[in-house]
C-alpha positions as CSV (number, residue, x, y, z in Angstrom):
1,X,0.2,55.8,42.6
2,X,-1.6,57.8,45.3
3,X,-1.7,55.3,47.8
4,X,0.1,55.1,51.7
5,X,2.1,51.6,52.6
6,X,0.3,50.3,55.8
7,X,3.2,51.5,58.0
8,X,2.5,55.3,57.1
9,X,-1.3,54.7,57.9
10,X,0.2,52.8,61.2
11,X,2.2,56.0,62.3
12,X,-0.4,58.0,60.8
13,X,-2.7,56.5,63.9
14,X,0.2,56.3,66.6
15,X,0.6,59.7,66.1
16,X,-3.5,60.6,66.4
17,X,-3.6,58.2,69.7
18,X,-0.2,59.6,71.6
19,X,-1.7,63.1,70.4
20,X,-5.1,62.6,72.3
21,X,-4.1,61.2,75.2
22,X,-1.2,64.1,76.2
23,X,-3.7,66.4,75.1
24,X,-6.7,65.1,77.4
25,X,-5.2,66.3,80.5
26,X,-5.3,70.1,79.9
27,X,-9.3,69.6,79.5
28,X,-9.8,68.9,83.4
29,X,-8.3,72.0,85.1
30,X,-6.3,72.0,88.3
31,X,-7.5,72.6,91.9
32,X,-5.8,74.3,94.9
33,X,-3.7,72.7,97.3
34,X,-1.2,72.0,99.9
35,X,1.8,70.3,99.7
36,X,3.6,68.9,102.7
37,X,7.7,68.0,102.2
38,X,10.8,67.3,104.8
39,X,12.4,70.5,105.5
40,X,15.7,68.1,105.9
41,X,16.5,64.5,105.0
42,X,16.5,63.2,108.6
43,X,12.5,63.5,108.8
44,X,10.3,61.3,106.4
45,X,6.7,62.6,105.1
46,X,4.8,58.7,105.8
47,X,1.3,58.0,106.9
48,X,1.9,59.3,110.8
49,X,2.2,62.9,109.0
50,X,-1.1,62.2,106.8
51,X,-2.5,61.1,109.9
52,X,-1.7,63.8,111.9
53,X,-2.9,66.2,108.7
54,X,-6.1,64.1,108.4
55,X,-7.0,64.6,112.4
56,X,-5.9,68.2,112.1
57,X,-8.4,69.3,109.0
58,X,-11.1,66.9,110.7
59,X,-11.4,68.9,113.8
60,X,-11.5,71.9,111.6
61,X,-14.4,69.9,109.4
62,X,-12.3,70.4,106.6
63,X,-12.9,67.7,103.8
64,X,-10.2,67.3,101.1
65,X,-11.0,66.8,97.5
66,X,-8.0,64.4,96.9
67,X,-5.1,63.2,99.3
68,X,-1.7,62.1,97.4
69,X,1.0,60.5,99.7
70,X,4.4,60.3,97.7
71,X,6.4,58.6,101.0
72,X,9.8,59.5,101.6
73,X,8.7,62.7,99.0
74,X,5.5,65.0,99.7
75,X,1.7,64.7,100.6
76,X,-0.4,66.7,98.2
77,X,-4.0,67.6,100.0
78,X,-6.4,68.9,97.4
79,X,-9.4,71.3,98.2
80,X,-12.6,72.8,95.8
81,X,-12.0,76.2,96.9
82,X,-8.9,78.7,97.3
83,X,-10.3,79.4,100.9
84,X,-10.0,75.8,102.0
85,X,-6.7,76.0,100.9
86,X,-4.9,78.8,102.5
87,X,-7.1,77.6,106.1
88,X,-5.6,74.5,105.7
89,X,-2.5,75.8,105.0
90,X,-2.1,77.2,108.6
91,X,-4.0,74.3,110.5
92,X,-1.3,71.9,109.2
93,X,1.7,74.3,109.6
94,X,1.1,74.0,113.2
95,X,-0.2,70.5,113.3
96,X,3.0,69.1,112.0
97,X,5.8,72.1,113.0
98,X,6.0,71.8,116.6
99,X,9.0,74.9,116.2
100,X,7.9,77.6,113.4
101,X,11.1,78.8,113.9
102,X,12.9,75.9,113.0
103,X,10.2,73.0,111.2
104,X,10.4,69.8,110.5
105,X,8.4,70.4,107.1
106,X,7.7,72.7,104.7
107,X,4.3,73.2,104.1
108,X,3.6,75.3,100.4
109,X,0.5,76.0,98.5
110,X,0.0,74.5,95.2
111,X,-1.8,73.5,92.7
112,X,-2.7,70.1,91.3
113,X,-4.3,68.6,88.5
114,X,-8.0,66.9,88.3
115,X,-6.4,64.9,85.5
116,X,-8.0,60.7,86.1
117,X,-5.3,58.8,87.6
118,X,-5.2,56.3,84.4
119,X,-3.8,59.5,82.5
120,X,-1.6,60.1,85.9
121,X,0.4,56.5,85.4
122,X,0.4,57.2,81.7
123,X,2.7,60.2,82.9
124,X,0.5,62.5,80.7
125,X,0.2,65.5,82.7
126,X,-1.3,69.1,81.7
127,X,0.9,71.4,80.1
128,X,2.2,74.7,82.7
129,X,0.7,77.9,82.1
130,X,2.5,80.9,82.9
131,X,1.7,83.6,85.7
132,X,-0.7,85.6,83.2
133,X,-2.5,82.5,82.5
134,X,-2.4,80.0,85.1
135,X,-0.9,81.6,88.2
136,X,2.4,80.6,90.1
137,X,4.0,81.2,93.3
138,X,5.0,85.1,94.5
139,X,8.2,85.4,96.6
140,X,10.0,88.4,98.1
141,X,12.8,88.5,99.6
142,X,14.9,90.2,101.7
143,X,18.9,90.8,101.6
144,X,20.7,90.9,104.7
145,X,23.0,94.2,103.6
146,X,24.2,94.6,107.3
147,X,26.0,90.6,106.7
148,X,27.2,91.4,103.2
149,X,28.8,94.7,104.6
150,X,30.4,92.1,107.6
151,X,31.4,89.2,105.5
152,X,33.5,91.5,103.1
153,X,35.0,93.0,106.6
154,X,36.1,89.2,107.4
155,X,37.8,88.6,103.9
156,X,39.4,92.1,103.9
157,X,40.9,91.3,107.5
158,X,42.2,88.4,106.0
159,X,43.4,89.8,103.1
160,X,45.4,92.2,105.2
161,X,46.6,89.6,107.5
162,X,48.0,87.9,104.6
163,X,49.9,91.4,103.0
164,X,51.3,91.7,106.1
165,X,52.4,88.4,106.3
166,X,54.3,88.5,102.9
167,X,55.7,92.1,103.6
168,X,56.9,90.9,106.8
169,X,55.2,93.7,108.4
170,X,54.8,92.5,112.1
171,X,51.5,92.8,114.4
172,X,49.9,92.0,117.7
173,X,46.8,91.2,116.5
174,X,43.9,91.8,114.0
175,X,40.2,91.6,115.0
176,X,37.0,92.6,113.6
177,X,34.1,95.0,115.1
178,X,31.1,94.8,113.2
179,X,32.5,96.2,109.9
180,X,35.4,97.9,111.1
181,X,39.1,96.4,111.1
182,X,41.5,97.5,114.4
183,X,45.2,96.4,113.5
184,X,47.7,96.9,117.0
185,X,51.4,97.9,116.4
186,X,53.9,98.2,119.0
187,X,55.8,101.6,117.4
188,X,54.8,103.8,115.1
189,X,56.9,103.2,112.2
190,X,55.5,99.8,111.8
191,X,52.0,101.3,111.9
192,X,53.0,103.8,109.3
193,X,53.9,100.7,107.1
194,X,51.2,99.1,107.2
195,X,48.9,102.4,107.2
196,X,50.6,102.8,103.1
197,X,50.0,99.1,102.4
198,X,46.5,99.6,103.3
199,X,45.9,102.8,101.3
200,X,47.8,101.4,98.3
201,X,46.0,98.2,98.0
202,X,42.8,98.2,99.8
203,X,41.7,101.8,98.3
204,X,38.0,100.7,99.9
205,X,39.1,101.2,103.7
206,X,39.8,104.6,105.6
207,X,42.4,104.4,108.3
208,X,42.6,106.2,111.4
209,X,45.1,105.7,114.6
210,X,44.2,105.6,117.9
211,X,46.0,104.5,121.1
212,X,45.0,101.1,123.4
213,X,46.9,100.2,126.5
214,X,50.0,101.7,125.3
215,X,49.9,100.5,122.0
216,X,48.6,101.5,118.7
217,X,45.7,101.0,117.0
218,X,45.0,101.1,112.8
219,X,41.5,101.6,113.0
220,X,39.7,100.7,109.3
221,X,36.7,101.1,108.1
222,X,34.8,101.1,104.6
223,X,34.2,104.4,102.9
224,X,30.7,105.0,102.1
225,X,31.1,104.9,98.5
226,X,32.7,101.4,99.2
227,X,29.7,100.1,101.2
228,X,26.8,101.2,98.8
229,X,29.0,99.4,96.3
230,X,29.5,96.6,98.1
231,X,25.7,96.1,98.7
232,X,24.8,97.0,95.1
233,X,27.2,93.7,94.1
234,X,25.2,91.6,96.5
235,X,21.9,92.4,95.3
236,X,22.7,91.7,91.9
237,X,25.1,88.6,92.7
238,X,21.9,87.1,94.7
239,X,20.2,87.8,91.5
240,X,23.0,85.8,89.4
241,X,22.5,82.9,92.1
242,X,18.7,82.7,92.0
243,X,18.4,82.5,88.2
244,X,21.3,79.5,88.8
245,X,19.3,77.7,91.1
246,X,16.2,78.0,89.2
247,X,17.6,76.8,86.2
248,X,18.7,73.5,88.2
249,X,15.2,73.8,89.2
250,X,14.1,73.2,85.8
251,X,11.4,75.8,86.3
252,X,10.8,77.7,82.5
253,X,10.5,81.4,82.1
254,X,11.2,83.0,85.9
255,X,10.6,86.4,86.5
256,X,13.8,87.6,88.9
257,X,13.9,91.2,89.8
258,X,15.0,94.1,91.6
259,X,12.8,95.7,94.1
260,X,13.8,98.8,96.2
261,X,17.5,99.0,97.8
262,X,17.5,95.4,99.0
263,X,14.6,93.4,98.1
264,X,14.2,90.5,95.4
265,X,11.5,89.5,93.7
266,X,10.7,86.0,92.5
267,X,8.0,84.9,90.1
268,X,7.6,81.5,89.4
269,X,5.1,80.4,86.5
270,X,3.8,77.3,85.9
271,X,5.9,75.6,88.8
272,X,5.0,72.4,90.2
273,X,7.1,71.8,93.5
274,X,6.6,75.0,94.9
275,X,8.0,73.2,98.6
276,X,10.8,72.4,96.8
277,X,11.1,75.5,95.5
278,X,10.7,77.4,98.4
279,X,13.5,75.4,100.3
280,X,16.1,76.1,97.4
281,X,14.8,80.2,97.4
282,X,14.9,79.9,101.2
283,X,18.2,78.5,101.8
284,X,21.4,80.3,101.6
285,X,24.4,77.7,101.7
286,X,27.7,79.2,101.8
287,X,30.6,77.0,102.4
288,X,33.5,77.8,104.3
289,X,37.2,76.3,105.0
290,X,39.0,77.0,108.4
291,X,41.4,75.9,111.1
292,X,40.2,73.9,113.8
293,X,41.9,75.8,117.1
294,X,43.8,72.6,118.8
295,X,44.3,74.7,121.7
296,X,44.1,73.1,125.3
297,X,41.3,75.8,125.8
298,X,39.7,74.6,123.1
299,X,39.3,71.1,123.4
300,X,38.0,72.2,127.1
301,X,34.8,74.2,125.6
302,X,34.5,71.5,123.5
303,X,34.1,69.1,126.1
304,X,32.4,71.3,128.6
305,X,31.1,73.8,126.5
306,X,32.4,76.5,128.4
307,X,34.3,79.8,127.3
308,X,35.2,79.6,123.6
309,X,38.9,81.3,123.1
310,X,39.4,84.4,122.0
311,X,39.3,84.1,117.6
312,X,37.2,81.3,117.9
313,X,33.8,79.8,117.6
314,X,31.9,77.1,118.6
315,X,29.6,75.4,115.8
316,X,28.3,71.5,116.1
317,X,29.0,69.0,113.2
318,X,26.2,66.5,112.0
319,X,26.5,64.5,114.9
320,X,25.5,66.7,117.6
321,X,29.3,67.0,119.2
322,X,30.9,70.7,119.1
323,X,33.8,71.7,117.2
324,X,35.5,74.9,118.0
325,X,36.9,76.9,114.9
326,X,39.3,79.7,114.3
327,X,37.4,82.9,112.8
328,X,39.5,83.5,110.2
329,X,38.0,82.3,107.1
330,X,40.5,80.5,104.3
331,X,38.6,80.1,101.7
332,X,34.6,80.4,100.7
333,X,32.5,79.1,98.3
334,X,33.5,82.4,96.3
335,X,36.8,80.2,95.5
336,X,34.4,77.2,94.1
337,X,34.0,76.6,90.3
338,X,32.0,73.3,90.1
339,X,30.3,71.0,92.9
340,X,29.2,67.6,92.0
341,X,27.6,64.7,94.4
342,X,29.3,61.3,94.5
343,X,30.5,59.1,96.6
344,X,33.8,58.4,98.8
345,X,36.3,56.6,97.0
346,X,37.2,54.5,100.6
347,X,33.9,54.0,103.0
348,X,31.3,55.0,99.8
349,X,29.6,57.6,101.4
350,X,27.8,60.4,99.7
351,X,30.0,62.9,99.2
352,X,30.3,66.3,97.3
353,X,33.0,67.2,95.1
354,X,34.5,70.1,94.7
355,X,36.5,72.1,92.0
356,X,38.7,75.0,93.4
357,X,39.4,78.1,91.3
358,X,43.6,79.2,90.9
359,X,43.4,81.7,93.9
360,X,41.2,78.6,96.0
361,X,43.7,76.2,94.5
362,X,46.7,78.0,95.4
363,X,45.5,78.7,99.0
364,X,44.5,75.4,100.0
365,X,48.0,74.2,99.2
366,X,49.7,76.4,101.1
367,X,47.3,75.6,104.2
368,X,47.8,72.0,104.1
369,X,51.5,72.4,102.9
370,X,52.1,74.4,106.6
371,X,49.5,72.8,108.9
372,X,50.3,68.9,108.1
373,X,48.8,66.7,111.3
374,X,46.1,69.5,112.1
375,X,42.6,69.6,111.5
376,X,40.8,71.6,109.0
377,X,37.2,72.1,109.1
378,X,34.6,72.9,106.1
379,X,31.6,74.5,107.2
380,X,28.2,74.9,105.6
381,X,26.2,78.0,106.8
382,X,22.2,78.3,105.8
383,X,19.8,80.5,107.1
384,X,23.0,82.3,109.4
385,X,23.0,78.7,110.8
386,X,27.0,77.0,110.8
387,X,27.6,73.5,110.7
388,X,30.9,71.9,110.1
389,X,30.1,68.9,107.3
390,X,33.6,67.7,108.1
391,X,36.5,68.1,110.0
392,X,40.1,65.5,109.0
393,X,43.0,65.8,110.0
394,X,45.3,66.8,107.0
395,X,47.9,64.1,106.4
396,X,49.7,65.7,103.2
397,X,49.5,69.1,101.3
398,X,47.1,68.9,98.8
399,X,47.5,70.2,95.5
400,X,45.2,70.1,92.1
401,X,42.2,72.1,93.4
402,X,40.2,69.2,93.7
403,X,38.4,68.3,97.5
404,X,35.9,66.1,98.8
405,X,33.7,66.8,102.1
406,X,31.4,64.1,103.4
407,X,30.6,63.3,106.7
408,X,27.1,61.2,107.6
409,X,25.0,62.6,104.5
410,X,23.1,60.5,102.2
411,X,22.6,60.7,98.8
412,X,19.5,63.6,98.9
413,X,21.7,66.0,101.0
414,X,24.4,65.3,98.8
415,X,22.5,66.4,96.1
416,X,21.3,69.5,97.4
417,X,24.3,70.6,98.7
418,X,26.1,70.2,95.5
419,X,23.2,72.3,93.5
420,X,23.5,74.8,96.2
421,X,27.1,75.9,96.3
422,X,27.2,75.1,92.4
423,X,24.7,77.2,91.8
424,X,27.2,79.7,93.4
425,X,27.2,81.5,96.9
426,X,24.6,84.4,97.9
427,X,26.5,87.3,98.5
428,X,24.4,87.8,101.7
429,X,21.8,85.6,103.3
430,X,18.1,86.4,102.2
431,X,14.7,86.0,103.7
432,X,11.4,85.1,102.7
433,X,9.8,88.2,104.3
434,X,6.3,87.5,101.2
435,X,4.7,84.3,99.9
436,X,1.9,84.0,97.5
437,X,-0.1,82.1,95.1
438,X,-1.3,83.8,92.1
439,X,-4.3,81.8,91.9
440,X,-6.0,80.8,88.0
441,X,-8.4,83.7,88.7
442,X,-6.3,86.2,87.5
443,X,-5.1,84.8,84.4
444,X,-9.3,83.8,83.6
445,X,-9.7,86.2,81.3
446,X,-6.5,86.2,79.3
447,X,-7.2,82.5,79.4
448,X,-10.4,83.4,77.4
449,X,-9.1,86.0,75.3
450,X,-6.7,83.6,74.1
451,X,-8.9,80.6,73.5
452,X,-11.0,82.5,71.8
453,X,-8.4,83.7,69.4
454,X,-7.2,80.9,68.3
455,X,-11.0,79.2,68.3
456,X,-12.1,81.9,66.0
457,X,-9.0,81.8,64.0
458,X,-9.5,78.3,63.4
459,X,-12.6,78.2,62.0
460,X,-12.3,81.2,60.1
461,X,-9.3,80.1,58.4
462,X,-11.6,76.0,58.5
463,X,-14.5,78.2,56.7
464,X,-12.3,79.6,54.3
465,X,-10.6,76.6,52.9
466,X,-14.0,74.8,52.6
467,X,-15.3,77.2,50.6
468,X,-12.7,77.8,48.6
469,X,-10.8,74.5,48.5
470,X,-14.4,72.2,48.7
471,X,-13.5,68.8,49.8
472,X,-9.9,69.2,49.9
473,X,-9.8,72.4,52.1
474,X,-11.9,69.5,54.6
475,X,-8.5,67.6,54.5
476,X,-6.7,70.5,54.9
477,X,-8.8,71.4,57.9
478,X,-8.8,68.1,59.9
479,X,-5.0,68.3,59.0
480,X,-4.8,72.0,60.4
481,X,-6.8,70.2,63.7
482,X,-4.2,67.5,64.0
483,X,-1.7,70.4,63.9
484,X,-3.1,71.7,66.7
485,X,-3.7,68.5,69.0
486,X,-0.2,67.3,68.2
487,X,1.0,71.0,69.5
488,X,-0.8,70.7,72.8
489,X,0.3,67.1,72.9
490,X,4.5,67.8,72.8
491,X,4.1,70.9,75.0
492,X,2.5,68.7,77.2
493,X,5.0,66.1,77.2
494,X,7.9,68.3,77.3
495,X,6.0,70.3,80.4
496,X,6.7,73.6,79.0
497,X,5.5,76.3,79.9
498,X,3.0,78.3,77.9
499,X,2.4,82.1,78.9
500,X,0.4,85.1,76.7
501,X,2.6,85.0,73.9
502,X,2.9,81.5,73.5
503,X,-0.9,81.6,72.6
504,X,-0.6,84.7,70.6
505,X,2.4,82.0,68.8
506,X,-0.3,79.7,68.2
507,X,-2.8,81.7,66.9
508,X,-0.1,82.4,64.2
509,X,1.4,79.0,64.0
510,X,-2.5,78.3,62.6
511,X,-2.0,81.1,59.6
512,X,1.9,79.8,58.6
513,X,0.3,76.1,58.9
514,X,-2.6,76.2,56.4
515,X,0.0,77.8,54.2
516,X,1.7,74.5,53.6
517,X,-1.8,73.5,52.3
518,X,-2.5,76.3,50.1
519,X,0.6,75.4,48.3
520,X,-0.1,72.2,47.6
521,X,-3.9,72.8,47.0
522,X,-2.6,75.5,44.4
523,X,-0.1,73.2,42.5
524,X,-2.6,70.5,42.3
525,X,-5.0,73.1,40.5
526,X,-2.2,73.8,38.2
527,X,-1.8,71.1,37.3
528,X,-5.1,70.3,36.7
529,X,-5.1,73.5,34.7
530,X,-2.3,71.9,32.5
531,X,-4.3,69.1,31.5
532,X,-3.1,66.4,33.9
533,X,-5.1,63.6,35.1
534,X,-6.3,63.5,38.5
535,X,-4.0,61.1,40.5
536,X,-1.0,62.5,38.8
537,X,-2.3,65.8,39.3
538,X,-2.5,64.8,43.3
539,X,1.1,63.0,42.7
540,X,2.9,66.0,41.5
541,X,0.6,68.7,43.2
542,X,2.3,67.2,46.6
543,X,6.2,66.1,45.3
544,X,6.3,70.4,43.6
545,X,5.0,72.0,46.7
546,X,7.0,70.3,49.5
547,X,10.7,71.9,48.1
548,X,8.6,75.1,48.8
549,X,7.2,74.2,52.2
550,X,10.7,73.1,53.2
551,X,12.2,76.1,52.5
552,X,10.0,78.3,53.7
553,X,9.3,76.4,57.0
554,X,13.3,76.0,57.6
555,X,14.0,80.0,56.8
556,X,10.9,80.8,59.3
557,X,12.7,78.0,62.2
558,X,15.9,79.8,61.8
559,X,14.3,82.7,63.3
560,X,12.4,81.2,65.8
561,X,15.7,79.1,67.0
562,X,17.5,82.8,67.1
563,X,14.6,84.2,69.7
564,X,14.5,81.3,71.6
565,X,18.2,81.5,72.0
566,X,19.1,85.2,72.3
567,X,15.4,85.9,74.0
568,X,14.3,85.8,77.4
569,X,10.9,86.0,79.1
570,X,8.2,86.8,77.1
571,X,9.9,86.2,73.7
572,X,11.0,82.6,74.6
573,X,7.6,81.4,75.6
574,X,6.5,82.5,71.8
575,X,9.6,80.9,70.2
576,X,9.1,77.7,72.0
577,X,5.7,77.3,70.5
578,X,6.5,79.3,67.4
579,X,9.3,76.5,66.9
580,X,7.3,73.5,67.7
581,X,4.1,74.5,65.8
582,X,6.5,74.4,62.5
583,X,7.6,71.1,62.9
584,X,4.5,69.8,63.6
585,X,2.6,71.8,60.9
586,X,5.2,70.1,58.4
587,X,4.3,66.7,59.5
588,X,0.6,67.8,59.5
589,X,-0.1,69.6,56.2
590,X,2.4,67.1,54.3
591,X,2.1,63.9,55.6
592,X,-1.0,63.5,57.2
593,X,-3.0,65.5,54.6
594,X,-1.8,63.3,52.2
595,X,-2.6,60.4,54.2
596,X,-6.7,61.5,53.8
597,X,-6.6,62.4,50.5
598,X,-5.0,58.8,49.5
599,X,-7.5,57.3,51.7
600,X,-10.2,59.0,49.7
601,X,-9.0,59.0,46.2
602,X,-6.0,56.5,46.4
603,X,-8.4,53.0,45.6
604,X,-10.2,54.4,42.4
605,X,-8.6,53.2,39.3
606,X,-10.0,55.8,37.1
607,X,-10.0,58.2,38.9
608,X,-12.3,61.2,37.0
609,X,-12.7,64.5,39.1
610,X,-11.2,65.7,42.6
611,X,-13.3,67.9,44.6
612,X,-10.6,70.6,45.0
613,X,-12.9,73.7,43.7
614,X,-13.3,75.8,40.4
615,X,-10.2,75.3,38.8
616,X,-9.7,78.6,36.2
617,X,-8.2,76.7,32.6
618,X,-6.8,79.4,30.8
619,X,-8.4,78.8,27.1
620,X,-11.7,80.2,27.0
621,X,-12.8,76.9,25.2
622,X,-12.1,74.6,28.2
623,X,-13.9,77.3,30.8
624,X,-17.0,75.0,31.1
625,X,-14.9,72.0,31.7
626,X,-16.2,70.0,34.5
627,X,-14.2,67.2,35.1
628,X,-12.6,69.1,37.6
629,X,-15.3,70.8,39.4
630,X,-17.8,69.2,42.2
């Protein structure tokens, strides 16, 4: 009656064993580090760069705890102390970075487990901590306002060029000065025409008129109001971008704020790739479609990189060779709705793929419908840096939205290049201007506090049960402990994160867990109480309480599921374990308590007495009963 088919024992004991070992990492602590990756895809971290970091902290008589050489990927070098770490830190950046302006690598702090490397293959890693436990990485950056204020000076000239265009409104030329837009007209009627299309449709310019040579002038600026606006939307559209790229970063429960007029800070708990990281933060891809100038003049400064034409610029593609571009801009990455890498349907080169909004969609046709057999570049700008990707000639208009660039890029630049404009376009390029690591030292404490918490709430609520419950409050605490390795075990395994109120989340998951067991401990005395023998008093006790459990434990999920989906911060970290310390409680209290006490009771045929406490009969004459008492 009470006993468990070998296959229930079987998972009973996978369960115990997968527990243990993702739970053994998080019992050897991390140490400081550095971590060495390729700033770009053409340079490979190999054993010449461990070499040159090995001769580098040798001189220096620098002795690493642990070196880990990931080739094509990162080197890791490991150190005992924090002030190792952060002198290595700058022996390597020069050893390695002949140009700090421009490196070859990208050389982080970090931290890395102490975990053995056995556990290592067996992928079990330690859980993350958050930034009030375990530390992360500290960024500030800052928001280049002056090139947010000029890039929306370059898409209103072009929006003007374009009204004027479809009002037939005719001009001698538009130019840009910083963030002011000078329109010249020939008489003064046409200049009073387009001096009411400005005013009715671009209400965020001021216009003035001034004389040049002879000819008018439409000065416009932006209005004041217009500018602080404008660099208000930047800030906060960098914000949008940074939460998007560190969601494709995979890294859990980033802090992302405002600081002062135009700074951003970034908070980064329980991240592992901080190189990686920092690149992403650090890079500010902006993608750009225009008109190659085919101009004899052109092709000239091309050659012999003289005097660029007047509208133009000079930028190099991947190869090296210069490619001179209009200025005016056709379409940015403002336009895009999706990129996604791939590969060229004709030579099979990494490519990106991109997904065009109506407006982008609707202006890319018209430039390829009117400028068939001419050559359109699309440019990617990081760091204020312009490269064109690729530059075909068009052959047909082309319609749908849909556009491929490639040009010499492998698979990893593909990749990044798609999660960077898909992540959507910064508003205006940032800087690292701050970079920290919050070592483990400041979480210590909390670290304690919490441990403690939940310690001490274990064995009070362990003490308690034993008392109360004799031998089957035992059970229910080994059960309650199983809880709590299989909890550590899946956080683990899934890498979350845990912060502060994921351990306060624990502490409680420990409370709504032994709950389960009361229940059934009660219902087994009850039915004791009702006269029912032993094994069927085990039999029912567990088949009456788990409708109970199940309810109770779904209600309580539902709530958890509606914090970790309309929460944020804080409050997700203590759904996520809130949610996963029910499931695993259910599993615990039910089936694994059940498991001991059928191991314990389940062979004896006649089965007298259960050690479950002093269960209360109701009729005085059955008070000194003690078939049921031990």
């Amino acid at each position: 009656m009470n006993r468990y088919p070998l296959w229930k024992y079987i998972v009973i004991l996978a369960a115990l064993v997968v527990g243990s070992l993702y739970t053994l990492p998080n019992f050897f602590g991390e140490s400081p580090a550095v971590q060495i990756s390729a700033a770009k895809s053409i340079f490979i971290v190999d054993s010449a760069v461990l070499s040159k970091v090995q001769d580098a902290l040798g001189k220096a008589s620098l002795s690493p705890s642990s070196t880990s050489l990931d080739v094509g990927r990162s080197l890791k070098v490991g150190f005992d102390r924090t002030e190792d770490q952060l002198r290595a830190k700058e022996l390597i950046q020069k050893a390695i970075n002949t140009d700090l302006e421009h490196p070859s690598y990208i050389v982080a702090l970090n931290l890395i487990p102490r975990s053995p490397t056995w556990l290592s293959n067996l992928h079990a890693d330690p859980m993350y901590l958050g930034l009030d436990l375990r530390g992360g990485v500290h960024f500030m950056l800052q928001v280049d306002m002056l090139a947010a204020l000029t890039k929306r000076a370059d898409s209103l000239a072009g929006d003007i060029r374009i009204q004027l265009r479809e009002k037939n409104i005719r001009h001698s030329g538009i130019s840009r000065d910083g963030q002011a837009i000078d329109i010249i007209f020939k008489d003064k009627d046409t200049l009073d025409l387009a001096a009411g299309l400005i005013k009715d449709q671009f209400a965020e310019l001021q216009t003035s008129v001034a004389s040049q040579n002879g000819e008018l002038k439409l000065h416009a600026i932006l209005l004041p109001q217009s500018a602080k606006k404008i660099q208000e939307q930047a800030l906060k559209q960098n914000i949008t971008t940074l939460h998007n790229r560190i969601n494709e970063l995979g890294v859990s429960e980033p802090v992302i704020q405002q600081q002062g007029v135009d700074r951003i800070v970034v908070q980064l708990p329980g991240v592992q790739d901080t190189a990686k990281a920092k690149d992403i933060l650090g890079r500010t891809a902006t993608l750009e479609v225009r008109l190659v100038d085919e101009s004899a003049e052109a092709r000239s400064a091309e050659l012999s990189n003289g005097l660029v034409p007047f509208g133009s610029e000079r930028f190099s593609d991947r190869s090296g060779q210069a490619v001179v571009v209009k200025k005016q801009v056709l379409l940015t990455g403002e336009n895009l709705t999706d990129a996604q890498p791939g590969f060229d349907n004709q030579t099979q080169e990494a490519a990106v793929h991109l997904t065009l909004d109506a407006k982008g969609a609707r202006i890319f046709r018209d430039v390829t419908r009117e400028n068939v057999g001419k050559r359109m570049a699309i440019l990617l700008f990081e760091k204020g840096k312009g490269e064109v990707v690729t530059a075909p000639v068009i052959r047909s208009e082309i319609g749908g939205g849909r556009v491929q660039i490639s040009g010499h890029m492998n698979t990893v630049e593909a990749n990044d290049t798609a999660l960077l404009l898909r992540a959507g376009s910064l508003a205006a390029p940032m800087e690292i201007i701050e970079e920290r690591t919050i070592g483990p030292s400041l979480g210590a404490e909390n670290i304690a506090k919490g441990f403690d918490s939940v310690t001490w709430g274990f064995v009070a609520v362990a003490g308690f049960m034993c008392l109360y419950y004799m031998l089957f409050g035992v059970f229910s605490s080994i059960a309650l402990a199983v809880n709590l390795l299989l909890l550590v075990a899946i956080l683990s395994m899934l890498q979350a994160t845990l912060t502060l109120p994921g351990m306060a989340a624990m502490a409680l998951v420990l409370g709504m867990a032994i709950d389960a067991n009361v229940l059934i401990n009660e219902r087994v005395r009850e039915e004791l109480r009702n006269g029912a023998a032993p094994q069927t008093a085990i039999t029912n006790g567990y088949e009456r309480a788990w409708s109970t459990i199940l309810d109770s434990n779904v209600t309580t999920l539902i709530a958890g599921l509606a914090l970790l989906a309309f929460g944020s911060g804080p409050v997700r970290g203590f759904a996520v374990v809130h949610c996963l310390g029910i499931m695993t409680s259910m599993f615990s209290a039910v089936f694994f308590s059940r498991g001991l006490v059928n191991l314990w009771y389940g062979h004896v045929q006649r089965l007298q007495k259960v050690s479950i406490g002093t269960v209360w009969r109701p009729s005085s004459t059955q008070t000194n009963n003690s078939t049921d008492l031990k």
